[in-house]
LUMTI-669674 format. One record per residue (C-alpha): residue in three letters; x negated, y, z; chain; residue number from 1. Coordinates in Angstrom, 2 decimals. Example, Ala and Ser with C-alpha at 12.3 -4.5 7.8 and 13.67 -1.06 7.14 Angstrom:
<recs>
(ALA (-12.30 -4.50 7.80) A 1) (SER (-13.67 -1.06 7.14) A 2) 
</recs>
This chain:
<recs>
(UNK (-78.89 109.83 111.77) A 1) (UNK (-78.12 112.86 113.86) A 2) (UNK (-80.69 112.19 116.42) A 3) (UNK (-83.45 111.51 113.35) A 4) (UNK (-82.78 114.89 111.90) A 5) (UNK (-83.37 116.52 115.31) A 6) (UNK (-86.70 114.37 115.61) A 7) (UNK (-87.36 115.78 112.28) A 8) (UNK (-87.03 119.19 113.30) A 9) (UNK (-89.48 118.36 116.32) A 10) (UNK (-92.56 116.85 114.97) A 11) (UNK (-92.18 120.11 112.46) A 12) (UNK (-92.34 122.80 114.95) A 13) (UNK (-95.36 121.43 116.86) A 14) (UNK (-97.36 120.53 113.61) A 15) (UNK (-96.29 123.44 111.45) A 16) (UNK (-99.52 125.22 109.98) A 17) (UNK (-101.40 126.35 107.11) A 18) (UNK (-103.27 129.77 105.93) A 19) (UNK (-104.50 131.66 102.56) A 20) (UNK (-106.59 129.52 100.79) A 21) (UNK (-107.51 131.80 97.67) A 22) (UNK (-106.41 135.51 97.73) A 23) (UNK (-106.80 135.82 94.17) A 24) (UNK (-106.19 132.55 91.62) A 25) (UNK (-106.06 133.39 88.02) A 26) (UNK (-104.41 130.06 86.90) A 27) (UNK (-100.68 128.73 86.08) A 28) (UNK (-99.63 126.11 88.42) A 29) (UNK (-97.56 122.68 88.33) A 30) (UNK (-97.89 121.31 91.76) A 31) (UNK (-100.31 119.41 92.11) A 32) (UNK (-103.63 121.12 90.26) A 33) (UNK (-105.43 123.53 92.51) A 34) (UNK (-108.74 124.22 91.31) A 35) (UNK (-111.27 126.12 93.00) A 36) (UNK (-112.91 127.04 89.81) A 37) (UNK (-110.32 129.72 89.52) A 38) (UNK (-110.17 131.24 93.08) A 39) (UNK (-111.98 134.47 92.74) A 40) (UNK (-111.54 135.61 96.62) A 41) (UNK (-111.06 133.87 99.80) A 42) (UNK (-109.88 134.74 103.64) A 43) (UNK (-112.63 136.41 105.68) A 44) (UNK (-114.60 134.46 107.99) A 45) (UNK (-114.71 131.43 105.88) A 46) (UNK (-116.15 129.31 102.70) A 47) (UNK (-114.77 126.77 100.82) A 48) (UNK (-117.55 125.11 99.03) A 49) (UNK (-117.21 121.46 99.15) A 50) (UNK (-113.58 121.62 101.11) A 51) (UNK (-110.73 120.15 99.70) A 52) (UNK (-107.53 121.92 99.20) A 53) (UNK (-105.81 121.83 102.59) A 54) (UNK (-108.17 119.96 104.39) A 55) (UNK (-107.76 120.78 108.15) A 56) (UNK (-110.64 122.71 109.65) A 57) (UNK (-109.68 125.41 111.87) A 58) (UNK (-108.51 127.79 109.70) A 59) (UNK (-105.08 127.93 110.91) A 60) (UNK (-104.20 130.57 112.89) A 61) (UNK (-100.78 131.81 114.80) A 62) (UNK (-100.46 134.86 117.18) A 63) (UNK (-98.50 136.42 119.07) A 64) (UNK (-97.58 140.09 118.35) A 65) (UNK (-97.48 143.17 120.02) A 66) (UNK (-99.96 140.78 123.00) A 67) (UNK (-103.01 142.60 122.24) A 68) (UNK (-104.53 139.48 120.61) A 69) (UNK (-106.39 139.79 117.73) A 70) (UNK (-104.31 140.21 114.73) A 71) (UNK (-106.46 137.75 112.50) A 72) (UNK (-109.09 134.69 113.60) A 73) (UNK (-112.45 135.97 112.94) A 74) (UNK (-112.58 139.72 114.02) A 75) (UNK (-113.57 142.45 111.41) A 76) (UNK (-117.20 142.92 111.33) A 77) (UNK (-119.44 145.16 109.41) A 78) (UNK (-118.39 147.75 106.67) A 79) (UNK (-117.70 148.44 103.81) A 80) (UNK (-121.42 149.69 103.00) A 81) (UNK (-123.04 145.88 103.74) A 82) (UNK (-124.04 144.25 101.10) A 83) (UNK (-122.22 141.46 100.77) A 84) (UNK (-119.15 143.89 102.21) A 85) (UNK (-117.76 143.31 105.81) A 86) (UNK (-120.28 140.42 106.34) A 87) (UNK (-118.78 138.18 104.09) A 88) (UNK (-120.84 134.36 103.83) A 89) (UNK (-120.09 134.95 99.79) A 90) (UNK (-120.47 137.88 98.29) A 91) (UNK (-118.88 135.78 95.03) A 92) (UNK (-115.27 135.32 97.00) A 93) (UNK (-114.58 138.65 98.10) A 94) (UNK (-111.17 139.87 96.59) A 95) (UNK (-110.92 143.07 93.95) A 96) (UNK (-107.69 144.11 92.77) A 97) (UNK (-106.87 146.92 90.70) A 98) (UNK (-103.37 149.12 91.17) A 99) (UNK (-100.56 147.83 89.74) A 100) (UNK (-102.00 144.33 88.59) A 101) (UNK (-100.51 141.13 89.85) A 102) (UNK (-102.34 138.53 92.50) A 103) (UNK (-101.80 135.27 92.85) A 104) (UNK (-102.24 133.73 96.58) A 105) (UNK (-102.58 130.57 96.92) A 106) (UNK (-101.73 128.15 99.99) A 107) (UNK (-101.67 123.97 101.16) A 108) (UNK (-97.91 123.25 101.82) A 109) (UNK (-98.65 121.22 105.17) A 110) (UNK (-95.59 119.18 105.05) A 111) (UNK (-93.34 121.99 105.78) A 112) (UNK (-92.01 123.02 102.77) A 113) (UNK (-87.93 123.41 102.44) A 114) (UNK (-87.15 120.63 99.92) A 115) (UNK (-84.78 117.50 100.30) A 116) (UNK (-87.02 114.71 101.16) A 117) (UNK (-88.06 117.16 104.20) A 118) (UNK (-84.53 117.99 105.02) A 119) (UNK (-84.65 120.80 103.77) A 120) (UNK (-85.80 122.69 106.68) A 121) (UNK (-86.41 126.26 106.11) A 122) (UNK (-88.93 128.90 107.41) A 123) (UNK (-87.93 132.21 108.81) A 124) (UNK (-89.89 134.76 107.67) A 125) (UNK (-93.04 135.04 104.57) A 126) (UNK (-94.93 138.24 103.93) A 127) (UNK (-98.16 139.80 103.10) A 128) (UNK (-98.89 143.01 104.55) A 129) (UNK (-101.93 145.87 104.15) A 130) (UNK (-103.70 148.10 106.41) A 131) (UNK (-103.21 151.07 104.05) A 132) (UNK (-106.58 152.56 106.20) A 133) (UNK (-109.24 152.48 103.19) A 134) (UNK (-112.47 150.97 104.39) A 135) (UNK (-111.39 150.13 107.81) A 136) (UNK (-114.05 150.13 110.40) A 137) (UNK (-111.59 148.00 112.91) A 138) (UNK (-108.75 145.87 112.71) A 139) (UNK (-105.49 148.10 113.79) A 140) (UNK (-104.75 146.72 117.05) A 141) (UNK (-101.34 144.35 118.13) A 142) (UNK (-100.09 145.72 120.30) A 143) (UNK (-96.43 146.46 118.97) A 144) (UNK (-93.85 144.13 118.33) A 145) (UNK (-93.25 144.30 114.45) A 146) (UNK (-96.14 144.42 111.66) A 147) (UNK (-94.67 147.96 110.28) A 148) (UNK (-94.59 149.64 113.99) A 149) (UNK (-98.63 148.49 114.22) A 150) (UNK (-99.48 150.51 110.98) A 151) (UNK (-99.52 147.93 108.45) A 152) (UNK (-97.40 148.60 105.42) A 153) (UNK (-95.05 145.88 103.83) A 154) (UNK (-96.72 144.72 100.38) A 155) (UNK (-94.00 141.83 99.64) A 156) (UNK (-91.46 139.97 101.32) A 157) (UNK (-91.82 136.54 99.17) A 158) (UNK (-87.82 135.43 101.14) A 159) (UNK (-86.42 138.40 99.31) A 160) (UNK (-83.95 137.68 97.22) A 161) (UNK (-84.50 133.94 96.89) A 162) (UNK (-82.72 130.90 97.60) A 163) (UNK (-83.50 128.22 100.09) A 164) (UNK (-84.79 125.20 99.32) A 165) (UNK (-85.81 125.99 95.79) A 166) (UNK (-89.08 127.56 94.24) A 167) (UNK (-90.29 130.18 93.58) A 168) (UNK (-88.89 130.69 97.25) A 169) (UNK (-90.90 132.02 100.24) A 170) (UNK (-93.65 129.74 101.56) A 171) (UNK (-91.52 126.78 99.88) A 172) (UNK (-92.97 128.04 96.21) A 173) (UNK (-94.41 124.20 96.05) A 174) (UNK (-94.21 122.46 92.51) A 175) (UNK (-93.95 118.59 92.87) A 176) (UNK (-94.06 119.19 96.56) A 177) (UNK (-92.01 115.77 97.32) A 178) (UNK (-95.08 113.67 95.81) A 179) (UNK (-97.73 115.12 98.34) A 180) (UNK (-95.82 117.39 100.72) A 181) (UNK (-99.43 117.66 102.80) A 182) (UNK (-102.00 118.67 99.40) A 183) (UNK (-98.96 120.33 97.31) A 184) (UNK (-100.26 123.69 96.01) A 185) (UNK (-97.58 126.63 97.39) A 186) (UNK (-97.82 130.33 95.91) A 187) (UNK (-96.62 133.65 95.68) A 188) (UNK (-97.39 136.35 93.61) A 189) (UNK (-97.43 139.88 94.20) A 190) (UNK (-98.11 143.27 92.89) A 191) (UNK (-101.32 145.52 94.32) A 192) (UNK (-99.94 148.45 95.97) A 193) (UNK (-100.44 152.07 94.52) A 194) (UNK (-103.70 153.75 96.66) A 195) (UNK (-105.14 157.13 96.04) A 196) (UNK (-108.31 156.27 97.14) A 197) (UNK (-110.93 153.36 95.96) A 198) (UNK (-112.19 151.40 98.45) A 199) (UNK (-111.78 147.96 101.01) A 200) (UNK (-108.38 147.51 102.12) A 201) (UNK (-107.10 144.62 104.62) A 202) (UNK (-104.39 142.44 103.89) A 203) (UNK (-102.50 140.15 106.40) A 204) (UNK (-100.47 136.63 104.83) A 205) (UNK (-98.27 136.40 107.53) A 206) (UNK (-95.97 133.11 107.82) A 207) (UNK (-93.15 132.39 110.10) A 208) (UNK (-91.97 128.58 110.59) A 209) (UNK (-89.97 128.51 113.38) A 210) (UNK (-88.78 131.72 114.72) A 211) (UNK (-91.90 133.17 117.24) A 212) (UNK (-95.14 133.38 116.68) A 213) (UNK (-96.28 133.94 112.92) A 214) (UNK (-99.15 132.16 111.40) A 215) (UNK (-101.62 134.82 109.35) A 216) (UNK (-104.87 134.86 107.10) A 217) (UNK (-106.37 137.91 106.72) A 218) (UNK (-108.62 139.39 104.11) A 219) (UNK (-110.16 142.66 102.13) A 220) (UNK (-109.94 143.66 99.34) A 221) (UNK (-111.45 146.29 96.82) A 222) (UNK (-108.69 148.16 95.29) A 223) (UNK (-109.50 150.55 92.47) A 224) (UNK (-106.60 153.13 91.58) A 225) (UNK (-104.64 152.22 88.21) A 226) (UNK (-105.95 155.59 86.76) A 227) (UNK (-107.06 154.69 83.30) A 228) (UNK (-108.15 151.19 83.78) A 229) (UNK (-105.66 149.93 81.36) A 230) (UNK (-103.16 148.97 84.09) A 231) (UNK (-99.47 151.26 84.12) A 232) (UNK (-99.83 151.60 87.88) A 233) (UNK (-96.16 150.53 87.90) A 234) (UNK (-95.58 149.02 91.61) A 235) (UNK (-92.70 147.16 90.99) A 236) (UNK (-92.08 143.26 90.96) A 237) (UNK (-91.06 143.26 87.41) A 238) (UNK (-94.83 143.87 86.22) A 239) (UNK (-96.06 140.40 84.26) A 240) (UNK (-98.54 138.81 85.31) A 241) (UNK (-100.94 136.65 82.73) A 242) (UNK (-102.11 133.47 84.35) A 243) (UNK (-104.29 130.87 82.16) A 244) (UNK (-103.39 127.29 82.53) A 245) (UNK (-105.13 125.26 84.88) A 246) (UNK (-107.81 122.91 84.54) A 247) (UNK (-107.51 121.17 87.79) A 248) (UNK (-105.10 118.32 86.39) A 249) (UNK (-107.30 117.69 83.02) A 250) (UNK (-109.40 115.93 84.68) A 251) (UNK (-112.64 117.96 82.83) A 252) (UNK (-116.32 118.83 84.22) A 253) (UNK (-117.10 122.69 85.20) A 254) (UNK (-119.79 123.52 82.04) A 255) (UNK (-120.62 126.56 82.68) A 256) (UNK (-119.55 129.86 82.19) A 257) (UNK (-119.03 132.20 79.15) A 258) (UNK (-119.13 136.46 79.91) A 259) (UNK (-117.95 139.01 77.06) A 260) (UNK (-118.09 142.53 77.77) A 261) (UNK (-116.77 144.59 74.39) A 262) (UNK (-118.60 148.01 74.49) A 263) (UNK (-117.22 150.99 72.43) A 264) (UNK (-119.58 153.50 71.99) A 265) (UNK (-119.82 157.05 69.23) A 266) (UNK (-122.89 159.06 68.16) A 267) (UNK (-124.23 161.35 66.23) A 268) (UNK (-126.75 160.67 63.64) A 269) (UNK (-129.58 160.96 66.23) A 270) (UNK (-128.52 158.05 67.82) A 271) (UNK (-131.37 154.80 66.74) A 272) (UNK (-129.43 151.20 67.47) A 273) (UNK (-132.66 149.36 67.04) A 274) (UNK (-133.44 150.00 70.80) A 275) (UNK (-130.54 148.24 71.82) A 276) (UNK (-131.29 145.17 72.46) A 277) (UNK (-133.98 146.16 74.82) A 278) (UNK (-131.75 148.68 76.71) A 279) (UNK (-129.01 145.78 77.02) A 280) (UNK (-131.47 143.55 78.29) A 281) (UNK (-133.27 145.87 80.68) A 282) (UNK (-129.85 146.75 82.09) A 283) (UNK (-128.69 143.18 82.94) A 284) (UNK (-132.33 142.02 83.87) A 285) (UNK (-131.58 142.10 87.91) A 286) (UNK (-128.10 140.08 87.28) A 287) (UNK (-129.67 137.30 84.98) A 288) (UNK (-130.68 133.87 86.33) A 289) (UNK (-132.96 131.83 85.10) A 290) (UNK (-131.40 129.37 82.48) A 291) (UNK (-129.15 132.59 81.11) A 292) (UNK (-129.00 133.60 77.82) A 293) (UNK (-128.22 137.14 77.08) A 294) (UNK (-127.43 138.50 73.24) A 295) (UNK (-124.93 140.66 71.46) A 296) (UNK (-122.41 139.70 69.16) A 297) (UNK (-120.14 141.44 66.77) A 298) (UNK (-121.52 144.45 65.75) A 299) (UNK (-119.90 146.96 63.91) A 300) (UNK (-120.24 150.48 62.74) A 301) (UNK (-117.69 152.67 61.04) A 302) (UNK (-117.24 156.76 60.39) A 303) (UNK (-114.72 158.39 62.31) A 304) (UNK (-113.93 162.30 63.10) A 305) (UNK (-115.84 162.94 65.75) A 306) (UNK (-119.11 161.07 64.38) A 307) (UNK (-119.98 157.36 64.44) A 308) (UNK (-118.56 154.12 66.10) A 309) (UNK (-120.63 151.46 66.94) A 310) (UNK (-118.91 148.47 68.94) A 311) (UNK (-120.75 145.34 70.04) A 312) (UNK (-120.07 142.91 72.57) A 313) (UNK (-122.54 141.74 74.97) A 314) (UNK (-122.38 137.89 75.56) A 315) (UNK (-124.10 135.75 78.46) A 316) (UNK (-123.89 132.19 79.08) A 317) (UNK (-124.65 131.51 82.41) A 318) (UNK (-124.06 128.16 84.83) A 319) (UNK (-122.55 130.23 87.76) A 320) (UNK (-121.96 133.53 89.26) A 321) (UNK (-120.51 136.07 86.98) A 322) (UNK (-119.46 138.68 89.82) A 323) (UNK (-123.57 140.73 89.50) A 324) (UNK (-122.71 140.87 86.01) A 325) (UNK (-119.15 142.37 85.73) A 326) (UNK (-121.12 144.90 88.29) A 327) (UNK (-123.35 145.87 85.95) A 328) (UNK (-120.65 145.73 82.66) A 329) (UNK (-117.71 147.02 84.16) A 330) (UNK (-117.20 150.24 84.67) A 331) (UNK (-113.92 150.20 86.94) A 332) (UNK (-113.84 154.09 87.76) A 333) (UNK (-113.97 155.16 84.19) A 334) (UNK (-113.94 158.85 85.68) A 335) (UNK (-117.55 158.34 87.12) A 336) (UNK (-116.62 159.76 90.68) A 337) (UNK (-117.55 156.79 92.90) A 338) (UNK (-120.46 154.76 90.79) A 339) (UNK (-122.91 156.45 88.49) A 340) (UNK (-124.92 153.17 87.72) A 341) (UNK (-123.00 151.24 85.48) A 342) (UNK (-123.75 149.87 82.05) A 343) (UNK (-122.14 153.22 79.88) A 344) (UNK (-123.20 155.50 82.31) A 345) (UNK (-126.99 154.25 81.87) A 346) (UNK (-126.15 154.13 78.37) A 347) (UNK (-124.91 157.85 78.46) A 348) (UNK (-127.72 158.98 80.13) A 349) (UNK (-130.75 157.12 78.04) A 350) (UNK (-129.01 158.06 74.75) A 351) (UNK (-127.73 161.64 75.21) A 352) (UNK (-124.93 162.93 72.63) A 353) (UNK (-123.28 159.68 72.83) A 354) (UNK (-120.18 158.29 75.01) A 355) (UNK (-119.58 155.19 75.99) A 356) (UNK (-116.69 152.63 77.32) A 357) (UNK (-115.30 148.99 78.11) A 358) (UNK (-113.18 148.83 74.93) A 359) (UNK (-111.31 145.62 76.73) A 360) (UNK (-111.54 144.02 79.75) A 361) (UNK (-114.75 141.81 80.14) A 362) (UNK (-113.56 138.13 80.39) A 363) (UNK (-115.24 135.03 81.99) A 364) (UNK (-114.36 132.16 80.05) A 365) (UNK (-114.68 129.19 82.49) A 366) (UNK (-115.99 126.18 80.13) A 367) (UNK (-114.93 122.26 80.79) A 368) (UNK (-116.00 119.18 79.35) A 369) (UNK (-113.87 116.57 78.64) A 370) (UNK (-114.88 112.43 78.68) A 371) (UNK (-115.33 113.22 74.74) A 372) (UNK (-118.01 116.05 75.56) A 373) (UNK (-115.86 118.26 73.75) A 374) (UNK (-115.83 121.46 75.51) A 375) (UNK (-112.97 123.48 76.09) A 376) (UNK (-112.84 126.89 77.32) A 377) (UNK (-110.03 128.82 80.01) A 378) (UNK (-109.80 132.38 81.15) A 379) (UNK (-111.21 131.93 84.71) A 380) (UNK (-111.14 136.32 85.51) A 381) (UNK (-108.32 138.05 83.33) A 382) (UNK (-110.10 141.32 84.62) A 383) (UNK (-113.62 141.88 85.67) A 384) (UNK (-112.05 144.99 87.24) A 385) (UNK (-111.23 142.48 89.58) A 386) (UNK (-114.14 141.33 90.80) A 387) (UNK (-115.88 144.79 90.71) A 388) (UNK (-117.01 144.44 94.59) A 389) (UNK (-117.94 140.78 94.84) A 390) (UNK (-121.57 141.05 93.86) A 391) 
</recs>
């Protein structure tokens, strides 16, 4: 048995690999459900369309540190100006995070997770770090022995405070991991760090099996300050997280996609709500596919102090995308200081005398139909804020 164990141990440390597979998933998970449908971001360098979870294809990626080889696979290219952002293949996948808000990373276990019908062999070391460099024009260079002596600054150390062998532990967070211990989906959550600035930040998942050489994905991400967004800004690993339950076990069809943006706007008398329709629709004309239907839902208008509130909620069913709308419906700066071309702000300037804001997040409801054709609906984006950059 003794000289199994150590054969074990072997075929492990010359196979171990695996990488970041979605940067940002917005779904509960049991084990063995991953589905793409809610993976709003993904690595740079790479798509996923048509590639099942933890299929092998080069993405895998270990370096040595402090050797002066490149940090992460595909070098940084472009800037934060292109359009899609830093030459990213999908504009769609690339990750937006707001202060203080919990993400949800996603990776394929890869047989090495640290359960008992793997002998419960651990990792060393399983950590996401950030370039804390806003809109980075380079990636910082390797050529120091530790992560933190680079420049990088520690976002979370998933080991911390957890116990071997079970989940919610390190890169071994793998629910049912002993019934597919290559396709189980592992995870870790953390919270976005506090920034001062809004713009593209790079973040590094950085995996250790064996002691040497870690394994890393690396990706940016558009991080808008907490400010008044709705989030506390509280940094802190206590912050809960809302996750909707995944779809990838039910076994349902991808039927499109529901978007709800609740608007809050007050006026004075001189304000004329007849032209709203046509101001909704001219704003979200350049988003809109063909096949989408636009209208507004749940109007209401009631007296208050300081004039007249009229809320309404603009609705669009659309077959995919989502990410040119939230651009348009979303406005994540709420102070005005960095975009001046979002829905209110338009709205603010063609109707003068009135102000205008997201009165809740705007939601993508993800839509699946079952073998019965009944259709079901799941929070695919808990916060458009999130995906304020990917269009």
């Amino acid at each position: 048995m003794k000289s199994i164990a150590i054969g074990l141990s072997f075929i492990h440390a010359i196979n171990a690999h695996s990488w970041a597979r979605c940067v940002d998933y917005g779904a509960e998970i049991t084990g063995l459900d991953y589905d793409e449908a809610q993976c709003s971001a993904w690595i740079h360098g790479y798509t996923f369309d048509g590639v099942s979870f933890g299929q092998d294809r080069g993405v895998n990626y270990q370096v040595g540190l402090g050797g002066g080889q490149a940090l992460c696979q595909r070098t940084l290219e472009g800037s934060a100006d292109d359009e899609p952002a830093y030459g990213y293949a999908n504009g769609d996948k690339v990750a937006s995070y707001v202060s203080g808000s919990t993400v949800r990373v996603v990776w394929p276990a890869k047989n090495h997770a640290n359960y008992e019908c793997m002998n419960n062999i651990p990792d060393t070391s399983m950590k996401l770090y950030m370039n804390p460099n806003v809109n980075p024009t380079a990636d910082i260079p390797n050529t120091a022995s530790t992560m933190t002596a680079q420049g990088y600054t520690l976002v979370k150390d998933w080991q911390e405070g957890c116990t071997a062998g079970s989940n919610d532990c390190g890169f071994q967070n793998c629910r049912r991991y002993c019934e597919n211990t290559d396709g189980a989906t592992c995870f870790g959550d953390f919270v976005v760090p506090t920034v001062d600035t809004a713009g593209y930040y790079t973040f590094v998942w950085y995996w250790i099996f064996n002691p040497g050489s870690p394994y890393t994905s690396c990706w940016e991400a558009y991080i808008e300050p907490a400010s008044d967004t709705g989030n506390t800004g509280n940094n802190d690993d206590t912050t809960d997280a809302e996750f909707a339950e995944s779809s990838g076990g039910t076994g349902g069809l991808l039927n499109g996609f529901i978007t709800q943006a609740p608007i809050c706007v007050t006026h004075t008398d001189t304000y004329d709500d007849s032209t709203l329709d046509a101001f909704v629709e001219q704003q979200l004309s350049a988003a809109l596919d063909e096949g989408d239907e636009l209208s507004i839902i749940q109007r209401k208008t009631s007296t208050i102090s300081s004039g007249t509130s009229f809320n309404f909620t603009v609705q669009i069913s659309h077959e995919s995308g989502g990410a040119a709308l939230s651009y348009v419906l979303w406005d994540g700066t709420k102070g005005g200081d960095l975009r001046d071309d979002t829905f209110c702000d338009d709205f603010q300037n063609t109707y003068p005398g009135t102000t205008c804001d997201n009165c809740l997040d705007v939601v993508t409801y993800a839509l699946y139909k079952s073998g019965a054709d009944k259709v079901g609906a799941s929070i695919l984006v808990l916060l458009f804020g999130f995906v304020l950059a990917m269009s």
